[in-house]
C-alpha positions as protocol buffer text, in pm:
chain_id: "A"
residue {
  index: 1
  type: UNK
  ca { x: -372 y: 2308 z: -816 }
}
residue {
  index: 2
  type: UNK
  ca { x: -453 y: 2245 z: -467 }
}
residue {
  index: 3
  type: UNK
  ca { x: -422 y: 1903 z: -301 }
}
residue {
  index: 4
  type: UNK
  ca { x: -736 y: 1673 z: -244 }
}
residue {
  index: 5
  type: UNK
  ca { x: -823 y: 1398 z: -35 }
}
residue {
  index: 6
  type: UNK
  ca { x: -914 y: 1072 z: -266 }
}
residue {
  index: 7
  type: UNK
  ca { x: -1079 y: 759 z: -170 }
}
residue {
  index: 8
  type: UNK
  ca { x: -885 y: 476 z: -410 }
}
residue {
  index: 9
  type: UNK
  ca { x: -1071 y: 131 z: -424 }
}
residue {
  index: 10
  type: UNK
  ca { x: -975 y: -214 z: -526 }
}
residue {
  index: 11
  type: UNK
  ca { x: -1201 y: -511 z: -606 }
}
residue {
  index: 12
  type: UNK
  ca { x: -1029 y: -817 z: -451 }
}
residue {
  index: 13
  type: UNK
  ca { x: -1180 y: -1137 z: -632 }
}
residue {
  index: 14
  type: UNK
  ca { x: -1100 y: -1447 z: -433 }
}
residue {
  index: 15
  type: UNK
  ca { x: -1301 y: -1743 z: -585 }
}
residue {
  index: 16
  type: UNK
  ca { x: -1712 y: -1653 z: -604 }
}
residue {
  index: 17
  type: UNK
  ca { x: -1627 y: -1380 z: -364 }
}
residue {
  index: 18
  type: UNK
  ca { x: -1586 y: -1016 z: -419 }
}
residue {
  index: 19
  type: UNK
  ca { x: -1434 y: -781 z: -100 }
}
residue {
  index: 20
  type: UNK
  ca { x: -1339 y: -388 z: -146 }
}
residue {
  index: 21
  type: UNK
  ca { x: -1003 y: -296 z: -22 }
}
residue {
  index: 22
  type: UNK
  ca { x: -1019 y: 95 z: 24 }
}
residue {
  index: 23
  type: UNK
  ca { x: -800 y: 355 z: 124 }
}
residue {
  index: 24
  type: UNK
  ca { x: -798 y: 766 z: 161 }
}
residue {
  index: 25
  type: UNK
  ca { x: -486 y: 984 z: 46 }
}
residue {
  index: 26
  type: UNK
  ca { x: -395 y: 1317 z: -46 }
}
residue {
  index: 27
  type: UNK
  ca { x: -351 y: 1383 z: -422 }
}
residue {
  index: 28
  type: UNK
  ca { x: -270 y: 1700 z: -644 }
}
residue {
  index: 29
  type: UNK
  ca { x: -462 y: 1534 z: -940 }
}
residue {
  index: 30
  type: UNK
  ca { x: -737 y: 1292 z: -1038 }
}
residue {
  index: 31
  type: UNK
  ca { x: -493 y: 1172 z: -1271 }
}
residue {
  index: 32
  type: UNK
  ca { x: -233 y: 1092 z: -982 }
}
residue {
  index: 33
  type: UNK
  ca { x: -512 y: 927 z: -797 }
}
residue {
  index: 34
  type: UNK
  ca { x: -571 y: 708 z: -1042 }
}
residue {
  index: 35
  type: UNK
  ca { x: -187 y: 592 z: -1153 }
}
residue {
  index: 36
  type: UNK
  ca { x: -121 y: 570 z: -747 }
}
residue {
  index: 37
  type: UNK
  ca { x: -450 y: 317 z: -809 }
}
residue {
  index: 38
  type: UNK
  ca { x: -324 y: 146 z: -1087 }
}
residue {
  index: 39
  type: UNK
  ca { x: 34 y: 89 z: -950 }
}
residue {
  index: 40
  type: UNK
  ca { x: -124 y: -74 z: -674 }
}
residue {
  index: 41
  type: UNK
  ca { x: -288 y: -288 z: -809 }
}
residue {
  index: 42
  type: UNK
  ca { x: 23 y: -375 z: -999 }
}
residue {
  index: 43
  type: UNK
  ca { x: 205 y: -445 z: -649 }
}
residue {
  index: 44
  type: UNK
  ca { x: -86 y: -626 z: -488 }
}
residue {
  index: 45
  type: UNK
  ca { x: -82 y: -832 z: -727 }
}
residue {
  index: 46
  type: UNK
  ca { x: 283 y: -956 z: -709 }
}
residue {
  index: 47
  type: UNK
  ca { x: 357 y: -770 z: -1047 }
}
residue {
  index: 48
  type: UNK
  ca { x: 130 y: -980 z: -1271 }
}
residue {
  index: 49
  type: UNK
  ca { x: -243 y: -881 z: -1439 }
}
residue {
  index: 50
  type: UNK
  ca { x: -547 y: -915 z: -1278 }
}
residue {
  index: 51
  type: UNK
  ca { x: -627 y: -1226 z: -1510 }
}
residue {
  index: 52
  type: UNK
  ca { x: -312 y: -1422 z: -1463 }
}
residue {
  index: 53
  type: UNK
  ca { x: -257 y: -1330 z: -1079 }
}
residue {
  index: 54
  type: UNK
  ca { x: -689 y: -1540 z: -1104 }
}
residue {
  index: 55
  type: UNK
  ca { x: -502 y: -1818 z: -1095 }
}
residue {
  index: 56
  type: UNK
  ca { x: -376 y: -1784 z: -746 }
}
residue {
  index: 57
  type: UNK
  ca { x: -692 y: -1807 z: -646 }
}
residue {
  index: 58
  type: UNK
  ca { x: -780 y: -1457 z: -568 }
}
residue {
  index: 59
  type: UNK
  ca { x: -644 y: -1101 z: -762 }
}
residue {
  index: 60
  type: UNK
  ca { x: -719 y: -711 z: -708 }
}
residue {
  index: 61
  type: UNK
  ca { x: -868 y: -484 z: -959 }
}
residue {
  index: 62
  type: UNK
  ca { x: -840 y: -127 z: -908 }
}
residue {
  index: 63
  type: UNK
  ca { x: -1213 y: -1 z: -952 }
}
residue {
  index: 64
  type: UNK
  ca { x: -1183 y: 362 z: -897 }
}
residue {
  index: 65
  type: UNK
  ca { x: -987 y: 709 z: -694 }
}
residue {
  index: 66
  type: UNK
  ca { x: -1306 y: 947 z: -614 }
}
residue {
  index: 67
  type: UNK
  ca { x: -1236 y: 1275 z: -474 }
}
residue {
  index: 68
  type: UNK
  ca { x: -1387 y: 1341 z: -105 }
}
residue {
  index: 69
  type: UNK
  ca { x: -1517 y: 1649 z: -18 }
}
residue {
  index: 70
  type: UNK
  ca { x: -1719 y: 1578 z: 316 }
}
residue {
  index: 71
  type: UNK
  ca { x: -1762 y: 1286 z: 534 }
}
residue {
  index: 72
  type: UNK
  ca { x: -2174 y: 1275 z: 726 }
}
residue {
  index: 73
  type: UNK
  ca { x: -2264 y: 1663 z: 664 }
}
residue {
  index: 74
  type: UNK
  ca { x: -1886 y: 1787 z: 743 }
}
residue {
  index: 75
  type: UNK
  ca { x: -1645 y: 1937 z: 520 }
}
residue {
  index: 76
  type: UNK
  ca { x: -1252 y: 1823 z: 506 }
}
residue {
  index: 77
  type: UNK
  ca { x: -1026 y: 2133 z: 459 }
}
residue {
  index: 78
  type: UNK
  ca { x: -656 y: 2056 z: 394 }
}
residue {
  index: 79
  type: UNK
  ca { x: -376 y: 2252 z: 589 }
}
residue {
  index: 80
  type: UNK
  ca { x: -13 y: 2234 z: 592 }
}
residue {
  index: 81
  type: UNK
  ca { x: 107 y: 2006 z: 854 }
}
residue {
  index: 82
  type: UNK
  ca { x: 348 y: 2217 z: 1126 }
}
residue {
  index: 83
  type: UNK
  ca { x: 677 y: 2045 z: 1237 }
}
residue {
  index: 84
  type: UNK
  ca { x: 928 y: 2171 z: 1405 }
}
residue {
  index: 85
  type: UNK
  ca { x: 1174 y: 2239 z: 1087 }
}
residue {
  index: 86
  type: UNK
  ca { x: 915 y: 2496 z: 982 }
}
residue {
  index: 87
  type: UNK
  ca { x: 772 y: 2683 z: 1230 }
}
């Protein structure tokens, strides 16, 4: 399976007030995306659940890992990276 570029999101709750935390990385899997998301979250949020971390005053929520094929009309293409041990 070839690698693709995800965006992962994560709802940060702080009070009334809801901000998006995002980020792009290169996945083999949909699947990986998502556990990458979800162990996050888990480290964001000091190693408790969403609900209990509340009580902090603010938690993050992973919302979602949606694969990225283009960015404004232009298509991302994945290549090997070059370095000097391999070429």
């Amino acid at each position: 399976m070839s690698k693709q570029v995800y965006e992962l999101c994560w709802v940060i709750r702080c009070d009334e007030f809801e901000f998006l935390r995002t980020a792009w990385k290169v996945f083999d899997s949909a699947g990986e995306a998502k556990a990458y998301g979800l162990r996050q979250q888990g480290e964001l949020n000091d190693g408790l659940p969403p609900d209990e971390k509340s009580w902090d005053g603010y938690c993050f929520r992973f919302s979602h890992a949606r694969p990225i094929d283009e960015v404004d009309g232009w298509r991302i293409v994945l290549e090997p990276q070059m370095n000097a041990s391999n070429g």
